[in-house]
VMD Tcl script that builds the backbone (N, CA, C; Angstrom):
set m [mol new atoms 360]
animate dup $m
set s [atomselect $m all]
$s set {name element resname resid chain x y z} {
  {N N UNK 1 A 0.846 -1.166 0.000}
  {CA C UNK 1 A 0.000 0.000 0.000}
  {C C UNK 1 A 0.896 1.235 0.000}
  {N N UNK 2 A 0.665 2.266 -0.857}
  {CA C UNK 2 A 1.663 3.338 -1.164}
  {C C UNK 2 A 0.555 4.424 0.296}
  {N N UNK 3 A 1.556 4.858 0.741}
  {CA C UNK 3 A 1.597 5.980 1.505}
  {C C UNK 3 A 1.821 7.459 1.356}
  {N N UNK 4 A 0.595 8.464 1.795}
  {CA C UNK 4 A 1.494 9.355 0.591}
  {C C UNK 4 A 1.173 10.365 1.936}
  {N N UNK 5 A 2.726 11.373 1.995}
  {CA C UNK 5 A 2.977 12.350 3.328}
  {C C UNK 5 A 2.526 13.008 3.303}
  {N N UNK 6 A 1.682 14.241 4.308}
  {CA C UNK 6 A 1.147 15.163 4.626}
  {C C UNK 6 A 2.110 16.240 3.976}
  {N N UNK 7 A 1.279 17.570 3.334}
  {CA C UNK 7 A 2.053 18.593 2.625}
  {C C UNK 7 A 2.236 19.543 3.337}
  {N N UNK 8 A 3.244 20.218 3.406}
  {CA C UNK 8 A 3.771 21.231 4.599}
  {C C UNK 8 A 2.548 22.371 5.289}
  {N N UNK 9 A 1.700 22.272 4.379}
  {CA C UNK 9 A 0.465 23.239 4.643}
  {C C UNK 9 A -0.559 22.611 5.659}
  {N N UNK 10 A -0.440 21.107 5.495}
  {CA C UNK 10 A -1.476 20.187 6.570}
  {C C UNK 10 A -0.486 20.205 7.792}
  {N N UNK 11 A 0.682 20.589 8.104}
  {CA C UNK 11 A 1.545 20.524 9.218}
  {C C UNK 11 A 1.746 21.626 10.039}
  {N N UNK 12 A 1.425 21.465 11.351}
  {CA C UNK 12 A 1.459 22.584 12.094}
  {C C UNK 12 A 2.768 22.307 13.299}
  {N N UNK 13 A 3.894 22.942 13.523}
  {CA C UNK 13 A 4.811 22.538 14.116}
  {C C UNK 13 A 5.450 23.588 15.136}
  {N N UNK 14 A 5.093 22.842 16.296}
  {CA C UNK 14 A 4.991 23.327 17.583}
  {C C UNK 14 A 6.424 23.786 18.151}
  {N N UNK 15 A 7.611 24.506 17.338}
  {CA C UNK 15 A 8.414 24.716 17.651}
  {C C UNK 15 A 9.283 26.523 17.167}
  {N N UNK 16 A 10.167 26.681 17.847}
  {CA C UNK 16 A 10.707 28.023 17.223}
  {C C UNK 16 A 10.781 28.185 15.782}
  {N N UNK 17 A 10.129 29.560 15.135}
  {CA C UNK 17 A 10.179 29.731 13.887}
  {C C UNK 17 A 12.319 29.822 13.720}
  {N N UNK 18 A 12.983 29.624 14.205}
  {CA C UNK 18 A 14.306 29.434 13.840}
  {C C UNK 18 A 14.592 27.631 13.664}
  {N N UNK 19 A 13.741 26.930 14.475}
  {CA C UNK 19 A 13.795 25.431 14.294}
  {C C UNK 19 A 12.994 24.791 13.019}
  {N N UNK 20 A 11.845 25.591 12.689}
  {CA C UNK 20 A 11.019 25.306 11.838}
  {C C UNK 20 A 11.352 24.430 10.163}
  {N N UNK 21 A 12.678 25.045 9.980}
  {CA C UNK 21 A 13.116 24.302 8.465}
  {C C UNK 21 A 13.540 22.763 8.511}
  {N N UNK 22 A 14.383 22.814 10.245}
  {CA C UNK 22 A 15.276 21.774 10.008}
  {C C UNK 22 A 14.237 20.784 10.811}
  {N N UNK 23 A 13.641 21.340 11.485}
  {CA C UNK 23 A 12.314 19.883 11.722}
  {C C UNK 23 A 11.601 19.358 11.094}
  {N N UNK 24 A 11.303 19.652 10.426}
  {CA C UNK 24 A 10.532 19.695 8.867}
  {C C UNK 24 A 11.637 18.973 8.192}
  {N N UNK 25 A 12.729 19.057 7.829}
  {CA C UNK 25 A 13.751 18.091 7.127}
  {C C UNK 25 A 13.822 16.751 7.871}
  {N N UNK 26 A 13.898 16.912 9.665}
  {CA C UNK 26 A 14.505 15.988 10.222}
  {C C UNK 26 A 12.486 14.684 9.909}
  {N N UNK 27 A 11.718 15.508 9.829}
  {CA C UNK 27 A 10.372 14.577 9.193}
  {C C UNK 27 A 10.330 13.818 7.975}
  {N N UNK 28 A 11.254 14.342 6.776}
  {CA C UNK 28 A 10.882 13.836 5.930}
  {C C UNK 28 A 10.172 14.788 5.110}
  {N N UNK 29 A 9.809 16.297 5.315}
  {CA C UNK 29 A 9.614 17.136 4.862}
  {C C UNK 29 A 10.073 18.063 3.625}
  {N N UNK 30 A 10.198 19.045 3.086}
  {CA C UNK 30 A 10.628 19.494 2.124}
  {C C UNK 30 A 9.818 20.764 2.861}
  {N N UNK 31 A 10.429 21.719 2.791}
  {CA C UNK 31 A 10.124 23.772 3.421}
  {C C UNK 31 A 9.530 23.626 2.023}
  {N N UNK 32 A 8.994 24.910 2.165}
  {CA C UNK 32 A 8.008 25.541 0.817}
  {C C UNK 32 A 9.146 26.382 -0.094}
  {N N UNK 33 A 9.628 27.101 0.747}
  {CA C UNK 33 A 11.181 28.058 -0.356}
  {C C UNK 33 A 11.195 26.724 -1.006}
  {N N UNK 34 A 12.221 25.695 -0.571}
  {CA C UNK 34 A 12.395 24.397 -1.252}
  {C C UNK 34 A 12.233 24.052 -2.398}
  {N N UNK 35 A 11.012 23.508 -1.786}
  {CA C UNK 35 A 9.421 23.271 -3.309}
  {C C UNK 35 A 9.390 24.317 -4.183}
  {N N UNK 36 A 9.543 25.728 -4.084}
  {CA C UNK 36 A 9.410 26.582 -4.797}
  {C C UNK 36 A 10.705 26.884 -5.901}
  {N N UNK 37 A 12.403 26.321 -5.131}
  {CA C UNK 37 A 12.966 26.436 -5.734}
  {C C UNK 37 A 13.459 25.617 -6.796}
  {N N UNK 38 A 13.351 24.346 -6.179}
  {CA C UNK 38 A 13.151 22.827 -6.927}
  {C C UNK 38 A 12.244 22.942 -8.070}
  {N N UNK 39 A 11.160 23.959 -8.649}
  {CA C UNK 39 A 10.001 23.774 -9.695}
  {C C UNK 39 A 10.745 24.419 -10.090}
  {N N UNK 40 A 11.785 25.895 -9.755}
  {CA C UNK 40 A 12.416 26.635 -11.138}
  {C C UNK 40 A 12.745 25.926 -11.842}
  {N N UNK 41 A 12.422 26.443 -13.570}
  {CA C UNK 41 A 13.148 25.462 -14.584}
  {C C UNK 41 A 14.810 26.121 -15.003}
  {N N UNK 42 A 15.310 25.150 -15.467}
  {CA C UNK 42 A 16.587 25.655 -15.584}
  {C C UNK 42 A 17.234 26.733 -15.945}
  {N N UNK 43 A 17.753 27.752 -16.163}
  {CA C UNK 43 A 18.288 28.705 -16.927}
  {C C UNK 43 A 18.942 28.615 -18.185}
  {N N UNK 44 A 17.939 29.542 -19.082}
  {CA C UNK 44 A 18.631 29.057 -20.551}
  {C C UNK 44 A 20.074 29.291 -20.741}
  {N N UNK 45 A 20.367 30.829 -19.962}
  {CA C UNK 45 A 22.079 31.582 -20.337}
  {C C UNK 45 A 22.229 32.087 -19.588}
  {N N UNK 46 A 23.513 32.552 -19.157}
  {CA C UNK 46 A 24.830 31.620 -19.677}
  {C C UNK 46 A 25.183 30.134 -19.103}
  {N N UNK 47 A 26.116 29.887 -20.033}
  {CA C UNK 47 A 26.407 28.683 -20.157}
  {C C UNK 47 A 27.162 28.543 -18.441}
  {N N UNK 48 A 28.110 29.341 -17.501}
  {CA C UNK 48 A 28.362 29.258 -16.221}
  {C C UNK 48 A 26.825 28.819 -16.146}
  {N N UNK 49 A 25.485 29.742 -15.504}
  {CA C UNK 49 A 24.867 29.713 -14.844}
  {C C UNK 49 A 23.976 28.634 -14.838}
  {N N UNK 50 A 23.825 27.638 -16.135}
  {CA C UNK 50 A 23.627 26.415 -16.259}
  {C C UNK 50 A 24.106 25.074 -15.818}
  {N N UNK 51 A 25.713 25.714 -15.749}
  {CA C UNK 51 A 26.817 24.672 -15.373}
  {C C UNK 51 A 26.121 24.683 -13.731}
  {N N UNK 52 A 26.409 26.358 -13.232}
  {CA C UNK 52 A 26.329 26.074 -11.662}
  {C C UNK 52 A 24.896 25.224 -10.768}
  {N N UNK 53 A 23.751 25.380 -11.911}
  {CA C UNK 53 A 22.547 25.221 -11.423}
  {C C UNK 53 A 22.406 23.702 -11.352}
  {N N UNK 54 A 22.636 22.772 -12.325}
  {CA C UNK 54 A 23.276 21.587 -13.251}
  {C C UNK 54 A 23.479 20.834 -11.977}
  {N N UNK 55 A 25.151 21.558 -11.178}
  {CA C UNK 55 A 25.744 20.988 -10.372}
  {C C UNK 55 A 25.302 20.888 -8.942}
  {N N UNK 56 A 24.443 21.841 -8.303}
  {CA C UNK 56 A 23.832 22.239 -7.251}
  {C C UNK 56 A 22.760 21.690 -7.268}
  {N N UNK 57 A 22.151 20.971 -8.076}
  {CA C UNK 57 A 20.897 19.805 -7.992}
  {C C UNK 57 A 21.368 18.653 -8.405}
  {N N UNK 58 A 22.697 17.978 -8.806}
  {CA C UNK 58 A 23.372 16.880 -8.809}
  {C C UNK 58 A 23.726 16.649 -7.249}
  {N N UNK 59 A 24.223 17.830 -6.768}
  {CA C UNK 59 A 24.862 17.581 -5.249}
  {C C UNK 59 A 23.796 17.438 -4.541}
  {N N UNK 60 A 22.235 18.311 -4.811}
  {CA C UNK 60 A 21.332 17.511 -3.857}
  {C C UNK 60 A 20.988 15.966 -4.086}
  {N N UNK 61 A 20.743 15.548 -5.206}
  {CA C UNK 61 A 20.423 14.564 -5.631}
  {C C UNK 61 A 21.397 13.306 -4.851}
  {N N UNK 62 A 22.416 13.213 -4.978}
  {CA C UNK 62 A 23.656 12.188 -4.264}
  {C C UNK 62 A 24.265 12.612 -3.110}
  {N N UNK 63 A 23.881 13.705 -2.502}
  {CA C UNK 63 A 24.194 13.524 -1.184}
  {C C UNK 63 A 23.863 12.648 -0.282}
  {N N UNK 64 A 24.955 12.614 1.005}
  {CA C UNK 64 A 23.749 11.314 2.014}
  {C C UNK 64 A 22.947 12.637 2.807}
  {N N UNK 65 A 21.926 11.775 3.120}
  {CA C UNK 65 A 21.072 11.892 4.118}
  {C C UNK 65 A 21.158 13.206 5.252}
  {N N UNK 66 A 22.762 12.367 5.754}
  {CA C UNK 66 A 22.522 12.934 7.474}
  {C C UNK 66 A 23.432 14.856 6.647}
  {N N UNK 67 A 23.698 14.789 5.604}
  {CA C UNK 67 A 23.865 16.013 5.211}
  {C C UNK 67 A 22.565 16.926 4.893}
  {N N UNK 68 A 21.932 16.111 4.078}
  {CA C UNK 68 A 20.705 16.812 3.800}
  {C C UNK 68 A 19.588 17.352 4.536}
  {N N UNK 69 A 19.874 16.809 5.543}
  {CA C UNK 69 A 18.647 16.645 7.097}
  {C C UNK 69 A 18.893 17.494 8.000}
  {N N UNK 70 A 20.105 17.923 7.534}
  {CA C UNK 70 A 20.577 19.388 8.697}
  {C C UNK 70 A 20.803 19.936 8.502}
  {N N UNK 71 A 19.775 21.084 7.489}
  {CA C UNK 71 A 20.018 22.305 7.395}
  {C C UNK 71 A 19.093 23.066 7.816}
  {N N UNK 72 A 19.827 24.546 8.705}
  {CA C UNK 72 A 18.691 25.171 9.785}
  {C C UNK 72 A 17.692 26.207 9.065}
  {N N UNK 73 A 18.456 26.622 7.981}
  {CA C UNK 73 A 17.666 27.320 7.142}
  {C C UNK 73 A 16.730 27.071 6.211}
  {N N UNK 74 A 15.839 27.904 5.522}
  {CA C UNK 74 A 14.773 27.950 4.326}
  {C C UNK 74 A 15.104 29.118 3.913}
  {N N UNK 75 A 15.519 28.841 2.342}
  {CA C UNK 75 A 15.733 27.818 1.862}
  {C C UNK 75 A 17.122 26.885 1.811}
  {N N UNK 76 A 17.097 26.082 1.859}
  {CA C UNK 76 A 18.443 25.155 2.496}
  {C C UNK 76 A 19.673 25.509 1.331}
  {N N UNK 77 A 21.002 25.762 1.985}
  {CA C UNK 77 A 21.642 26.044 1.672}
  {C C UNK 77 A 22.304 26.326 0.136}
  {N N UNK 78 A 22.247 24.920 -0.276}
  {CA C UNK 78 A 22.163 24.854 -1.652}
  {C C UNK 78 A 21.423 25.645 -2.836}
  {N N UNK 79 A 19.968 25.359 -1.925}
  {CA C UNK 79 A 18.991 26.245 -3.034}
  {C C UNK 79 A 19.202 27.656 -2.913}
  {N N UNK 80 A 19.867 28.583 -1.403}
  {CA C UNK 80 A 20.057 29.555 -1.531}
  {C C UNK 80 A 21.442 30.071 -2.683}
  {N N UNK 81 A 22.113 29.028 -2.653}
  {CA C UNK 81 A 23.440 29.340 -3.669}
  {C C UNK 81 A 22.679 29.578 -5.044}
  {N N UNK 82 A 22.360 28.173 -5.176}
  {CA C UNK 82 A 21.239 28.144 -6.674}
  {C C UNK 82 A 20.218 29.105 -6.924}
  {N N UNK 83 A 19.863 29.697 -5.826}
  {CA C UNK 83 A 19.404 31.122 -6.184}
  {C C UNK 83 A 20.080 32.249 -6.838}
  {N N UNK 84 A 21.422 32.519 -5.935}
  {CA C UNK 84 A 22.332 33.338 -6.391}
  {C C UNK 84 A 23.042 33.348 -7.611}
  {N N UNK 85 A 23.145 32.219 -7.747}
  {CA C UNK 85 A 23.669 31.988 -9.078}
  {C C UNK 85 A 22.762 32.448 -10.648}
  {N N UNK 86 A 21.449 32.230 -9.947}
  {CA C UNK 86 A 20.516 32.281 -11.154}
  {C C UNK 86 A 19.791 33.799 -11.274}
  {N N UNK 87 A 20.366 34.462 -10.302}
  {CA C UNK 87 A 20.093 36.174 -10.364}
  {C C UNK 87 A 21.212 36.969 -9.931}
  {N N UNK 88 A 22.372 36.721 -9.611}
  {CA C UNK 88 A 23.347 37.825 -9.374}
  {C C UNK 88 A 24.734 37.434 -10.500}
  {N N UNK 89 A 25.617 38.136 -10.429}
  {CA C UNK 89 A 26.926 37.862 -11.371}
  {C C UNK 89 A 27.636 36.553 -10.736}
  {N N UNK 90 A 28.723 35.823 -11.149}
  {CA C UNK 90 A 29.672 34.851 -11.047}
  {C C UNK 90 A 29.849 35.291 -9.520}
  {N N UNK 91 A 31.109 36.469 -9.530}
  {CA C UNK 91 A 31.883 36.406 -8.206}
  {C C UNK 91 A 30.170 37.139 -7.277}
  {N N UNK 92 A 29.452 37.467 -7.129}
  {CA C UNK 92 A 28.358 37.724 -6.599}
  {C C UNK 92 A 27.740 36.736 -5.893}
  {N N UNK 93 A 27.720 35.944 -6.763}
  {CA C UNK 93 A 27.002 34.218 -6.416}
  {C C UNK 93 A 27.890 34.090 -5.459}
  {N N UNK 94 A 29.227 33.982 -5.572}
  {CA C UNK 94 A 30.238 32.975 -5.104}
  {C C UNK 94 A 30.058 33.729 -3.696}
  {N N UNK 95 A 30.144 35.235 -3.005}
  {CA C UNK 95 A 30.130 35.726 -2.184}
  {C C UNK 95 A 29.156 35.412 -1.099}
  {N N UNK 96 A 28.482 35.513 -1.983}
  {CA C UNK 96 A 26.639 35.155 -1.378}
  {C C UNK 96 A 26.904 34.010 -0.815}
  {N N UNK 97 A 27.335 32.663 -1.566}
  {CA C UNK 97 A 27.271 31.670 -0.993}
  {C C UNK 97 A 27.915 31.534 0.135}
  {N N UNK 98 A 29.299 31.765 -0.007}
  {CA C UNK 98 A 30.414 31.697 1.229}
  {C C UNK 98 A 29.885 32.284 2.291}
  {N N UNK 99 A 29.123 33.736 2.296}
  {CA C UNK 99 A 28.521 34.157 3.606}
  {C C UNK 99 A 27.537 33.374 3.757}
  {N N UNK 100 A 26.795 33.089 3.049}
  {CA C UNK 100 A 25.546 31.656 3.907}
  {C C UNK 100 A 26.187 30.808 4.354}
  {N N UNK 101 A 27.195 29.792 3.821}
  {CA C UNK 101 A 27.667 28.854 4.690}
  {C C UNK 101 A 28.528 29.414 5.990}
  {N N UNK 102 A 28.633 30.685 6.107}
  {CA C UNK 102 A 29.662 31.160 7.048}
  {C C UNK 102 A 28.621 31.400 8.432}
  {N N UNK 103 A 27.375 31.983 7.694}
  {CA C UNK 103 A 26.297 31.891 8.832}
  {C C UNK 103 A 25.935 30.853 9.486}
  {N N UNK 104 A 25.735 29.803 8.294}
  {CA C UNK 104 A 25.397 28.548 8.843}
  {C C UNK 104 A 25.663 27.618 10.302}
  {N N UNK 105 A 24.664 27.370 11.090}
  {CA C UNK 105 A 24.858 27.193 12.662}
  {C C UNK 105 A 23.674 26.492 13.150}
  {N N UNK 106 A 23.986 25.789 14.151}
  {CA C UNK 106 A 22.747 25.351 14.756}
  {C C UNK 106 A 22.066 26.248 15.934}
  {N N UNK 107 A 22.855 26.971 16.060}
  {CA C UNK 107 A 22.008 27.855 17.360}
  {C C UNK 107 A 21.317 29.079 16.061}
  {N N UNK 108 A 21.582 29.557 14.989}
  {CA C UNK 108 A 20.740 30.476 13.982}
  {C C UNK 108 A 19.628 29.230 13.222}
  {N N UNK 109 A 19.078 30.465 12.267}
  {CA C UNK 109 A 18.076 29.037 11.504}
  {C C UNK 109 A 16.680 29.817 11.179}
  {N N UNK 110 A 16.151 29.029 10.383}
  {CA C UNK 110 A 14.863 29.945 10.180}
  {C C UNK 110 A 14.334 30.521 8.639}
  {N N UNK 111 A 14.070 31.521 8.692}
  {CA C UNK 111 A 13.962 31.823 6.998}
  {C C UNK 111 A 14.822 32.274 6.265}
  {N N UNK 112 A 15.879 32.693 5.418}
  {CA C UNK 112 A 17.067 33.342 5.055}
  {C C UNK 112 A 17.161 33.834 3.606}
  {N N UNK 113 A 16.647 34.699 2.885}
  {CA C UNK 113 A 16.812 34.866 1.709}
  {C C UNK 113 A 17.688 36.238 1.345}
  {N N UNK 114 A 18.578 36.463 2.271}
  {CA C UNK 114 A 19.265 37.658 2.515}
  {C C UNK 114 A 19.820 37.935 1.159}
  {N N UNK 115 A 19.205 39.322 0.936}
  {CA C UNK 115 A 20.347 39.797 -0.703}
  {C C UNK 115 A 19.406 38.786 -2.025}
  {N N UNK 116 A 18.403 38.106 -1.662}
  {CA C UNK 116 A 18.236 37.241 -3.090}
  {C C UNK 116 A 16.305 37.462 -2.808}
  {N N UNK 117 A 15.611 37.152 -4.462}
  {CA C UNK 117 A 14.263 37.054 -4.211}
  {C C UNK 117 A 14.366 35.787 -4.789}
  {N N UNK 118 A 13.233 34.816 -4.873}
  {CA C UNK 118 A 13.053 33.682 -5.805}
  {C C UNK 118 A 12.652 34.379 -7.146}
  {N N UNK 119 A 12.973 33.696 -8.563}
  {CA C UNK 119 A 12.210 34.899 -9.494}
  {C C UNK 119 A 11.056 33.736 -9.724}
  {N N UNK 120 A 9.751 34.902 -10.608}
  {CA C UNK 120 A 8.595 34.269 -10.658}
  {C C UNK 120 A 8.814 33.232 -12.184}
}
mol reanalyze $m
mol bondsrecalc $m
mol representation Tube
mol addrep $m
């Protein structure tokens, strides 16, 4: 019998809006940034910003687990890079990213789209 999980909208979670992303991961969950960034379709140009996008959903794809399951932010780390990449310049992206992972912590956490929008 296939089982199919409750969608982040049927879930109400009784904890700090700074805990909120990574409990939701540690469920089996997927955050909504997430979902939202995962449906962007790829970028036609340039050929970098294809490469970087390409590679940043290969690395979600084959990562293990106990990497993927702990991240405190929304949208999780990756997708915030893959954001950057897909709206700011090369060394822009690259900046962006390095300060998210530099933030990155278990005592911070929460929503984070600092410097980036999702585009529609």
């Amino acid at each position: 019998m296939r089982q199919t999980l409750p969608s982040t909208a049927d879930i109400e979670l009784d904890v700090p809006e700074t805990l909120r992303p990574s409990a939701m991961r540690r469920l089996g969950l997927t955050p909504e940034l997430d979902q939202r960034i995962d449906a962007l379709r790829p970028p036609a140009t340039p050929w970098w910003r294809q490469l970087a996008v390409s590679l940043l959903r290969t690395y979600r794809r084959i990562r293990p687990g106990k990497i993927g399951n702990r991240c405190v932010f929304e949208p999780s780390c990756s997708r915030y890079s893959e954001l950057a990449f897909r709206t700011r310049s090369f060394p822009t992206a690259i900046r962006l990213t390095l300060s998210r992972l530099h933030r990155c912590s278990p005592r911070q956490g929460g929503i984070d789209l600092k410097d980036l929008e999702i585009p529609e």
